[in-house]
N, C-alpha and C positions, 0 to 999 in steps of 0.2 A: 504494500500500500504506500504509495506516494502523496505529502499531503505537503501540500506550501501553510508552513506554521503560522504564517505574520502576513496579513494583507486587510485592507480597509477598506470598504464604502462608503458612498456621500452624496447626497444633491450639494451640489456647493452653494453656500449662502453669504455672498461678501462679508455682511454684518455680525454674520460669525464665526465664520472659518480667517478669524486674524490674523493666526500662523503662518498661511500663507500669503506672503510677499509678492511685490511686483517682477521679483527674478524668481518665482516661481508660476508661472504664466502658463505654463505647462499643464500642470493641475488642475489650474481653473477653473474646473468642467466638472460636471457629474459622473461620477463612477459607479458603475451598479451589477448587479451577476451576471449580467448578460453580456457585458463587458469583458468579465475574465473569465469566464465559462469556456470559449473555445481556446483561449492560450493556455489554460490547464490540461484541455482535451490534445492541444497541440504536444505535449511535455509528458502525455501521459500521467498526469496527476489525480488520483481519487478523489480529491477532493481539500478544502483548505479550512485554516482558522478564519474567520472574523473577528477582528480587533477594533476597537473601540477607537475613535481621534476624536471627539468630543468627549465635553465632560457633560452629561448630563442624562437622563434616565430615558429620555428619550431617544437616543443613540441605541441605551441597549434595548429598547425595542422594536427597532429601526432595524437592527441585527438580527435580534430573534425572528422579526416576520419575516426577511429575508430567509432565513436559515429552515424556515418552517414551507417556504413555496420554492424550495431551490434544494435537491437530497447533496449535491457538492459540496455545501458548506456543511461540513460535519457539525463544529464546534463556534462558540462565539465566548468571546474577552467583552463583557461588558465594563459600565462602570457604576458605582454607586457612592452616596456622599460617607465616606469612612468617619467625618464627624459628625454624622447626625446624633440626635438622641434616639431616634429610632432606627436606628441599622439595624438590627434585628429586625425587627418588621420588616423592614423592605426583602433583607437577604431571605427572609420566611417567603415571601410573596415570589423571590426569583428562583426561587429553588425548586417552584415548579414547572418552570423550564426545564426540558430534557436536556435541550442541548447548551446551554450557558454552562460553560464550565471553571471559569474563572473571571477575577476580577482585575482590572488596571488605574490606575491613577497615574497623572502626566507629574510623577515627581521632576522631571529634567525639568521643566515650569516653575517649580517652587523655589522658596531662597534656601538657602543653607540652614538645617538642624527642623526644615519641615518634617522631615521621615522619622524624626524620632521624637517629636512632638507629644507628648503623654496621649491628648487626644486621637491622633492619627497611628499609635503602638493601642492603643483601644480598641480601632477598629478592625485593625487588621487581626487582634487576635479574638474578636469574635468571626473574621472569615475563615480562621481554622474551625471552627465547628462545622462548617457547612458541605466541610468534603468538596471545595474553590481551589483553582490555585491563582497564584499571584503573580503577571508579569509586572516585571521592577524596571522602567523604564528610569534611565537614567545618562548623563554624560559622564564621563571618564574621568572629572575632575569631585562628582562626589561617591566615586567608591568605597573613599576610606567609613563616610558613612552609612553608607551600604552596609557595609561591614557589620560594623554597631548593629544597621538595624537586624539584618539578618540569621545573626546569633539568638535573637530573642526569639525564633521561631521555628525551632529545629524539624517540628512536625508538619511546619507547611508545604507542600511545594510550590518551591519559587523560580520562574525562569528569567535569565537577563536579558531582555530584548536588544538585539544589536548590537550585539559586544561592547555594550555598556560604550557604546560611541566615542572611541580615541580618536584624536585628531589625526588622521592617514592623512589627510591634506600636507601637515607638516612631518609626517614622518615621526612625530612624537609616542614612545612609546617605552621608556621604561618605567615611569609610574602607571602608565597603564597595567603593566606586563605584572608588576611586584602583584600591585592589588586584586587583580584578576586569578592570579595565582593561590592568594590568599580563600578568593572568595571559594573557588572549587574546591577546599580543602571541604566543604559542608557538601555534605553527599545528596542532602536535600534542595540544592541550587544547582537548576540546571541554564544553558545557554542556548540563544539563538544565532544564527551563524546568517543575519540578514541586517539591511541596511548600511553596508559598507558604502558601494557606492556612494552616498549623498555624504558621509565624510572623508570621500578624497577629493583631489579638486574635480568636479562636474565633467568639466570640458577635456582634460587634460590625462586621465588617469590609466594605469596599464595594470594588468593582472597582479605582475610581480609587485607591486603596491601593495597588494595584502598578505602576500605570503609570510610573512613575519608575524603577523597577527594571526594569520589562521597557526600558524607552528605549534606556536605558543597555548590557541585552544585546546589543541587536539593533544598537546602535549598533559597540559592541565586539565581538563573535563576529558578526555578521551571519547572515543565515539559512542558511548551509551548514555552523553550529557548534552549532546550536544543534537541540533535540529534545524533544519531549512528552514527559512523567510524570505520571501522574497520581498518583503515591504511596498508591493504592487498598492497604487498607484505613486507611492510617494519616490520609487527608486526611479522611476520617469525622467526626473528631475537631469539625473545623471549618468541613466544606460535604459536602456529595454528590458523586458522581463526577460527576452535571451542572454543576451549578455553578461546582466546580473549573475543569470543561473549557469551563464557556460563557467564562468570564475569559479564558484563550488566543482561543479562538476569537475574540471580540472582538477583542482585539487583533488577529491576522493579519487580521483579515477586509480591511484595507488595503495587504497584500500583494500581488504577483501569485498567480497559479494554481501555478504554479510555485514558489515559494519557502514558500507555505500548503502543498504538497505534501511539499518537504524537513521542514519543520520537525514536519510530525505523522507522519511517516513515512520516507522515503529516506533524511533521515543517521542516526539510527537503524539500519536497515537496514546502509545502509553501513559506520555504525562497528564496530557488531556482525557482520560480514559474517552476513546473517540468511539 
């Protein structure tokens, strides 16, 4: 089973899709299943995650009803307010969703020491009761508290979306490299191997750009931690969903049959129970 772990939908709405910029013009359009429907059918992919890029509970609806008129989208990442007073309630109300299988919040958006906020360590450990897991969206600059927070949760499962985004643009990579290495020492964090592209430079960028960064994954989470994304629509920006995906593919292609298998599909699968 081949499943693209990371990808998103949208009617796009100027007034609130803010993140994207005027050098993202690309985007700017509505993205919907019918969309990626034939370039998964193109790639031979069973099917993929839905990922949340808005914050608001409407999104993960948006998701779910997708995911319920479309049998492709196996799984959906929604999101919910992790400091309400009612979080429970809601996570009571989403959990009867089959397929919602986890939860996201845009920490790369928030300032420094939000993730470990009493209130927001609240929430997340009532989403371990729910049998959720947690993608940990984040840049490269706050791993260290990554760190911190993801100690406090031994029994979650948590995946890093996008190799917790180091600068490839500049080539920057030994704070990355340390704390990443750190972070895979917890058997319960696992990693997405998507969204490279959009941090190297756009225009400019060659395979061997990542190969350092992928070394270092495989070396640290090895292939039963790690998982495809293709970050569809947002890797646009900076390659094709070919492209993107020939860069993995390269790389594995020096794997066994078996481990090329986990990483474009089964841990996936299995983390998501898909």
């Amino acid at each position: 089973m081949y499943i693209d772990a990371h990808q998103h939908f949208w009617r796009y709405e100027p007034n609130k899709d803010l993140w994207i910029t005027d050098e993202m013009s690309v985007i700017k359009r509505d993205f919907q299943p019918a969309d990626l429907k034939p370039i998964l059918a193109k790639h031979n992919f069973e099917g993929c995650v839905a990922v949340q890029a808005d914050q608001s509970e409407h999104e993960t609806h948006a998701l779910l009803f997708h995911s319920d008129h479309h049998d492709f989208i196996k799984g959906v990442v929604g999101w919910v307010d992790f400091l309400s007073d009612n979080l429970r309630e809601r996570l009571d109300y989403f959990s009867q969703f089959e397929k919602l299988k986890g939860m996201r919040h845009v920490l790369q958006a928030e300032p420094s020491g939000y993730m470990l906020k009493p209130e927001f360590i609240r929430g997340i450990k009532i989403l371990q009761e729910y049998n959720l897991t947690y993608d940990l969206l984040i840049y490269h600059h706050q791993l260290e508290e990554a760190l911190l927070f993801v100690q406090q949760f031994p029994n979650l499962k948590i995946v890093v979306d996008h190799i917790a985004k180091p600068s490839i643009k500049t080539k920057e990579k030994t704070h990355w490299e340390l704390n990443m290495a750190a972070l895979a020492t917890f058997e319960n964090v696992h990693c997405k191997i998507s969204g490279m592209v959009t941090e190297a430079d756009w225009a400019n960028w060659k395979a061997d750009d990542f190969l350092p960064y992928l070394d270092e994954l495989f070396e640290t989470f090895g292939s039963g931690r790690l998982m495809y994304g293709s970050d569809w629509p947002v890797c646009l920006l900076a390659a094709t969903y070919d492209q993107q995906l020939e860069i993995v593919q390269q790389y594995i292609d020096r794997l066994t049959n078996n481990e090329k298998l986990l990483v474009m599909g089964e841990n996936a699968r299995r983390f998501y129970n898909l």
